[in-house]
C-alpha positions as CSV (number, residue, x, y, z in Angstrom):
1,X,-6.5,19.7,-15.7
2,X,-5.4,20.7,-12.2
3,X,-5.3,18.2,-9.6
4,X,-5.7,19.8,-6.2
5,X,-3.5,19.6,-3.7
6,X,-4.2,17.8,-0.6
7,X,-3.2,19.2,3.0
8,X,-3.9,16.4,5.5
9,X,-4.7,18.9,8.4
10,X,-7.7,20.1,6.7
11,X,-9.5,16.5,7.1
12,X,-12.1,15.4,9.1
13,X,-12.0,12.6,11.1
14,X,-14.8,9.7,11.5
15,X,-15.7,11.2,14.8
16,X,-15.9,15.1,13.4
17,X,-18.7,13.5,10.9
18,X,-20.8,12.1,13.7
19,X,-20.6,14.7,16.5
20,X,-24.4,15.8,15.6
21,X,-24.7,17.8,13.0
22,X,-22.2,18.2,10.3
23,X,-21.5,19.6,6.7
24,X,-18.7,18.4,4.5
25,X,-17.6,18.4,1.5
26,X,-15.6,15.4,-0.1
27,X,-13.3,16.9,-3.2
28,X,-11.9,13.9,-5.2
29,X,-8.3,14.7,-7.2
30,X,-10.5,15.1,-10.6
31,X,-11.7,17.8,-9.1
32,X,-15.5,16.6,-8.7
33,X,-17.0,17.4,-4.9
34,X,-20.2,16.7,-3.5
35,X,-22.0,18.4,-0.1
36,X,-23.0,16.0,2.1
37,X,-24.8,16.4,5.8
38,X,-25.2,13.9,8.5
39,X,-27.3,14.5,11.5
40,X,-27.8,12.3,14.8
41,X,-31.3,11.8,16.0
42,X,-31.9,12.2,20.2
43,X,-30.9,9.3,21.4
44,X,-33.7,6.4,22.2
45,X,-34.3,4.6,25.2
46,X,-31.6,2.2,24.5
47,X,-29.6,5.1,23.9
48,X,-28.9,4.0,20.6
49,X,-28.3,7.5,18.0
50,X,-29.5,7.1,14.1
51,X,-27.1,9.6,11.7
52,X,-29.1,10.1,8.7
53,X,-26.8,11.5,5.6
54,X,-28.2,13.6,3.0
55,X,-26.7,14.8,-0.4
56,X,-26.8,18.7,-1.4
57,X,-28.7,18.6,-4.6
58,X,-29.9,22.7,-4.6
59,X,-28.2,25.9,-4.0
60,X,-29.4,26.3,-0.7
61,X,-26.5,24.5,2.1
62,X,-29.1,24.3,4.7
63,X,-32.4,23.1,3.1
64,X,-31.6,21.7,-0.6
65,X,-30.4,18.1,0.9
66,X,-31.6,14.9,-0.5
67,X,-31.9,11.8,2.0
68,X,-29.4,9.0,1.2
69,X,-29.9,6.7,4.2
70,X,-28.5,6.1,7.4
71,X,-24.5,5.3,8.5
72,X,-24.0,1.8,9.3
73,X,-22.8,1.3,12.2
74,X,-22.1,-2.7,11.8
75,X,-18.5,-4.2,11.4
76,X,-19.0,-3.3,7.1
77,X,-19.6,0.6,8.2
78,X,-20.6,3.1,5.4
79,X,-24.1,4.1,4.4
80,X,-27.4,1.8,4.8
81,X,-30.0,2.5,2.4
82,X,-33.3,2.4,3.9
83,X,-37.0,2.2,2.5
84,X,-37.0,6.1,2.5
85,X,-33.5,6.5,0.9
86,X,-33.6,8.9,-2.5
87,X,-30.9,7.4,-4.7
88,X,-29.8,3.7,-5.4
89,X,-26.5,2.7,-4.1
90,X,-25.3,2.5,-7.7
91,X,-25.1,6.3,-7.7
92,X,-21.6,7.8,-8.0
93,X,-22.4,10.2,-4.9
94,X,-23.9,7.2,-2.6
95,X,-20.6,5.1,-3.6
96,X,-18.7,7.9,-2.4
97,X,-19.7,8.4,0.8
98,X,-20.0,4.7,1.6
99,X,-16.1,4.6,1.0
100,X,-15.2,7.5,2.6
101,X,-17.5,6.6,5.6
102,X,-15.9,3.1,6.0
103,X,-12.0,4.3,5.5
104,X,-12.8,6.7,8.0
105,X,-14.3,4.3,10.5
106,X,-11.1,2.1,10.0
107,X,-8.8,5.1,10.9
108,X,-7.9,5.3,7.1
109,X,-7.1,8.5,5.5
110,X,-9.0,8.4,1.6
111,X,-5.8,9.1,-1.1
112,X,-8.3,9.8,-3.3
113,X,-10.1,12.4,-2.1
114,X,-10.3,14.9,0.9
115,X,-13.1,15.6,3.6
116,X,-13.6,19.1,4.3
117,X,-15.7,21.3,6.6
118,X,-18.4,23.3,4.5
């Protein structure tokens, strides 16, 4: 098997992930990736913004999204599931995100994996 190689300037950051509406795709070094999308709500009158994340489950990037739950945005960052939330957090593809989420909040570049614009 191939391992991909990495090239750092091709990763997004933890603010390119919540700028509104984004697509990325995280490619571990197995050579497994997953589409994910978060988007930010308007914000509310405390001016407080909710970023839901979704996993691409279809063919279609801009419908075929399953809702995961929303980023957390307490000191553990990473995905909160929620009532509504599709998967359990035991899912590989929830797991994922969580870490990547929480390295990314921490200013931590994954080893394991890249992020990438979709």
């Amino acid at each position: 098997m191939t391992v991909p190689t990495f090239v750092a300037e091709q990763t997004l950051t933890y603010q390119d992930l919540l700028a509104g509406h984004a697509i990325f795709t995280i490619a571990s070094q197995t050579g497994v990736h997953h589409t994910y999308r978060i988007v930010a709500s308007e914000p509310d009158a405390h001016g407080r913004v909710t970023h839901w994340v979704n996993l691409l489950t279809g063919s279609d990037n801009e419908t075929a999204y399953t809702y995961l739950g929303v980023v957390d945005t307490s000191p553990r960052g990473g995905v909160r599931l929620t009532r509504a939330s599709k998967l359990p957090y035991t899912a590989a593809t929830v797991q994922g995100v969580d870490i990547v989420l929480r390295q990314l909040r921490a200013g931590e570049q994954p080893k394991w994996c890249q992020v990438l614009p979709s």
